[in-house]
N, C-alpha and C positions, 0 to 999 in steps of 0.2 A: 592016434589022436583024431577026436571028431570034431570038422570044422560046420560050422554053422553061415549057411545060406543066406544071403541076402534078405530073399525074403520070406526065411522066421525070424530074423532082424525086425523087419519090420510090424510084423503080426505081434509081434512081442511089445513094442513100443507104441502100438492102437491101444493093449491090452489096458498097459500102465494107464496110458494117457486117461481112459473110461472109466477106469477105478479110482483116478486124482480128482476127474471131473465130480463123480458121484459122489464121492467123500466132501465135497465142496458144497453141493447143493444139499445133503445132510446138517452142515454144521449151520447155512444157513436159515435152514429151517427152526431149527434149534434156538438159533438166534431173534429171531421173528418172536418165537410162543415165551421166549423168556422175560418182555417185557421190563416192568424197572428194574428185574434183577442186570440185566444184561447191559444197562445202563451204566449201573455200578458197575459191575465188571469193568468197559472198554474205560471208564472216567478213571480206575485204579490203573488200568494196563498203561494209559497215556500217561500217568505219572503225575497227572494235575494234582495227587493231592487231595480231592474235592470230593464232595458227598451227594448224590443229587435227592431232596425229600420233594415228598409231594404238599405242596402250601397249601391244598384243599383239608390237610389232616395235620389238626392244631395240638395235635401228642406228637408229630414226627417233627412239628415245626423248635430247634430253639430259639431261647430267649437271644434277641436283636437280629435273630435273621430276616433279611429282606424278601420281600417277595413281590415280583413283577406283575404290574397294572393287570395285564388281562394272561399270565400265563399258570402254570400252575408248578412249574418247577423251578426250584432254585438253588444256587448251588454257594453252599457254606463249610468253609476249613473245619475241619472235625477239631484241631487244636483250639479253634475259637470259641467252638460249640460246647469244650467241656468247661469253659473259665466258669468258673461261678462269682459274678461279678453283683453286689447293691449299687444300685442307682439311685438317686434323690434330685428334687427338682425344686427350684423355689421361682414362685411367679408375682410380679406386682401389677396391677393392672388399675388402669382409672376408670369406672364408672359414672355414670351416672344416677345411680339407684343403688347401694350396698346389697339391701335385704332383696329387692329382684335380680342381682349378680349373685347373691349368695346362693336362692334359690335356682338359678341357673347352674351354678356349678354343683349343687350336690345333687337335680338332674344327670349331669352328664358322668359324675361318678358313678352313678345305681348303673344309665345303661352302658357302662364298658365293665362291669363285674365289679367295681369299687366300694366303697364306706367312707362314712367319716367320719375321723379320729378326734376331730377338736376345732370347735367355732366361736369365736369369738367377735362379736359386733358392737361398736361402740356409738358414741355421738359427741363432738366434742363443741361446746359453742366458743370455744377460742378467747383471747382477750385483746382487748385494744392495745395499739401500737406505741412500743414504751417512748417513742419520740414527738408523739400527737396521742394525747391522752381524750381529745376530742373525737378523732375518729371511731368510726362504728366497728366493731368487733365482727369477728368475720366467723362463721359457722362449716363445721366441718364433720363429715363421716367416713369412718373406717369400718375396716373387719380385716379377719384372720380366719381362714377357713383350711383344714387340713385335710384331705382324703388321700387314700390308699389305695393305688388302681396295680393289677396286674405287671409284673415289671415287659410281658410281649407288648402293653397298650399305653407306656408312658409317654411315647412320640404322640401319638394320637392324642392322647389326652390335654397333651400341649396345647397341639395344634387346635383344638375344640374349647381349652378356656381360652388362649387368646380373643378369641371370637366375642369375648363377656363382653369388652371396653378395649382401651388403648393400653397395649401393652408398655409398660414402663422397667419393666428390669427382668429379665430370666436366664436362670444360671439352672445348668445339672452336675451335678458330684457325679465319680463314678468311682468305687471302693473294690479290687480286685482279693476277694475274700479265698482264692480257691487254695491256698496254702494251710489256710488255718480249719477250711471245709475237709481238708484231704489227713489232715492232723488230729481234728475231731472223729473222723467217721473210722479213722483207724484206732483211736484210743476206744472204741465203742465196742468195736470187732475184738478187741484185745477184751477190753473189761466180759464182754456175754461170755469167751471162753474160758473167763476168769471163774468165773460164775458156775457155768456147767463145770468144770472142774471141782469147785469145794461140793458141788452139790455128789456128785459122784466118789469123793471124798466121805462125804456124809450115808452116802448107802452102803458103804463097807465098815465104815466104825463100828467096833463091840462094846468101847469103853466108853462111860458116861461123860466122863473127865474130855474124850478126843470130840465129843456130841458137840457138849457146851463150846469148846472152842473151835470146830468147827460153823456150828451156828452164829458164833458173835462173827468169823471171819467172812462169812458169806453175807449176813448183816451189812457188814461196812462195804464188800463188794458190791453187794446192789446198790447203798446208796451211791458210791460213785456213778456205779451203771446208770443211773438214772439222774442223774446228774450231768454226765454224758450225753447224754442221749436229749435232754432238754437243751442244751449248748447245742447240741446240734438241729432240732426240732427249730431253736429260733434262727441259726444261720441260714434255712431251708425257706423261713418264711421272710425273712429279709431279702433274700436273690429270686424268692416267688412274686415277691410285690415290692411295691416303690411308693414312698412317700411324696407327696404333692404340697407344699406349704403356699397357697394363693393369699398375698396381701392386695383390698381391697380399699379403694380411700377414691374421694368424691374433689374434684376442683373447689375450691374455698369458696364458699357464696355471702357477696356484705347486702346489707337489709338496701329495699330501695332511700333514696335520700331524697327531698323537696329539691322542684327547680329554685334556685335564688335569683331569676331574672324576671323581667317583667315590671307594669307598674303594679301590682297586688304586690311583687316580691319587695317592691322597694318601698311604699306606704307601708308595708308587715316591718319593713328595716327601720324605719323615721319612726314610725309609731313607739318602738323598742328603744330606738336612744332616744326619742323624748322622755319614753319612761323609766328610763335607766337616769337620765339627770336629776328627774322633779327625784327619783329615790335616794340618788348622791346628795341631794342640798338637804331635803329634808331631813338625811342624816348625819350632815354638819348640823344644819337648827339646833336637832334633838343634841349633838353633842357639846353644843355652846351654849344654851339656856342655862343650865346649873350654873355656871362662871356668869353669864349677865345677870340670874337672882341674886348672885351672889355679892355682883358690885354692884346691882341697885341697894342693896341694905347698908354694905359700908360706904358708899360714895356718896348717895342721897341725903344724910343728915348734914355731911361734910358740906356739900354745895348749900346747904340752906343757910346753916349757919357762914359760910362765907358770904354771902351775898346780903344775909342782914349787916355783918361788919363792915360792908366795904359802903353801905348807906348811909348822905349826909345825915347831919345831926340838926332838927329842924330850925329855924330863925327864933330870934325871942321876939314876943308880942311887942309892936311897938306901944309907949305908955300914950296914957289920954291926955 
């Protein structure tokens, strides 16, 4: 049996040590030129879970991922990344101009990639107050403005009409569609093999009789197919983009009203009820004259002829 020295003990253990080292500055080399793959990698190895994209690249970014003021990466749960969720937004806001907030806001839909769906501007002049039927009626303007923005820039877009006026009401819906996305895109995948199959079907048939009812069969498969695939087409443009419904309305404005004070306001006041009485009496006069012609014709002869009756009857002549 051959025993081993000291020191090839050791020469042996330099040997290892120099080939552990070198294999180290290998891997980190490695690690250097791989860049965001290598990212990925240690971010999977640690177990977080997490995805790191780069937010300067708006195809890697999904929809509601955050991204940091001044950095360029950010890191979003791959489960959350696949929801395919619609979003809806409704905003009220008070202006003071409808038709220049109008035109404000379908501004700032064009520049985030939006349209709009539907505008509605009214005027309403209101009516006076059912408990003071004197009071001046009060004038008001609204609108209804819809646009369709990106569902990555419905934050933003908030954030940029609130800016019209004063915000008065804003609610967002959020509808988690990806059950019925995942149900869809499979009955789609099913129906095309549907499809290629009668059609493969149909390149084999010799009989006229197996043609025709292959052709009616593949008929009704497409239209499903396609039917399919439209159900899916709009679930795609629903979780693409996000509806915006902005209500528009103006603070209630009443017309200006005369001071009532002063001596002009109060001679305007005396001048009025003087001529609001001589207009009362003279419309007693006008409605008593017919009843006073009426008892001058019967009372008149009555008084004359009383008045001759109640006259002594004169003396007799004394004789000569």
């Amino acid at each position: 049996m051959r025993t081993t020295s000291p020191r090839s003990r050791l020469a042996t253990s330099l040997a290892a040590g120099l080939l552990a080292l070198g294999a180290l500055t290998a891997c980190s080399g490695a690690g250097d030129d791989s860049g965001a793959s290598s990212a990925v990698g240690d971010s999977a190895a640690d177990g977080g879970g997490g995805v790191e994209l780069d937010a300067t690249a708006p195809e890697a970014r999904p929809a509601g991922a955050d991204t940091s003021a001044g950095g360029s990466v950010t890191t979003v749960d791959p489960a959350v990344a696949a929801l395919k969720v619609v979003r809806r937004a409704s905003l009220g806001v008070r202006v003071d101009d409808v038709e220049d907030a109008a035109a404000k806001v379908r501004a700032i839909a064009a520049g985030l990639g939006g349209i709009v769906e539907a505008e509605d501007i009214s005027t309403d002049p209101g009516s006076p107050d059912a408990t003071d039927p004197d009071a001046p009626s009060s004038v008001t303007s609204d609108g209804m403005i819809t646009v369709s923005v990106p569902a990555d820039e419905l934050d933003t877009a908030l954030d940029r009409l609130a800016d019209v006026g004063t915000v008065l009401a804003r609610s967002v819906t959020t509808e988690n569609v990806t059950a019925q996305y995942a149900d869809t895109e499979s009955r789609v995948a099913s129906a095309r093999a549907s499809v290629v199959r009668v059609r493969a079907l149909m390149s084999e048939a010799t009989k006229l009789a197996d043609v025709v009812t292959l052709e009616a069969e593949l008929s009704r498969r497409t239209a499903d197919l396609e039917a399919l695939e439209s159900q899916l087409g709009a679930l795609e443009g629903q979780v693409a983009r996000s509806p915006v419904t902005v209500h528009l309305t103006t603070a209630p404005t009443l017309p200006a009203q005369d001071d009532d004070t002063g001596f002009l306001a109060g001679l305007a006041a005396g001048t009025e009820a003087f001529l609001t009485s001589v207009r009362v009496l003279l419309t007693v006069l006008g409605a008593l004259l017919p009843f006073a012609l009426a008892g001058a014709v019967v009372v008149g002869p009555l008084l004359v002829w009383w008045r001759r009756s109640r006259r002594p009857a004169a003396p007799p002549a004394p004789s000569a």
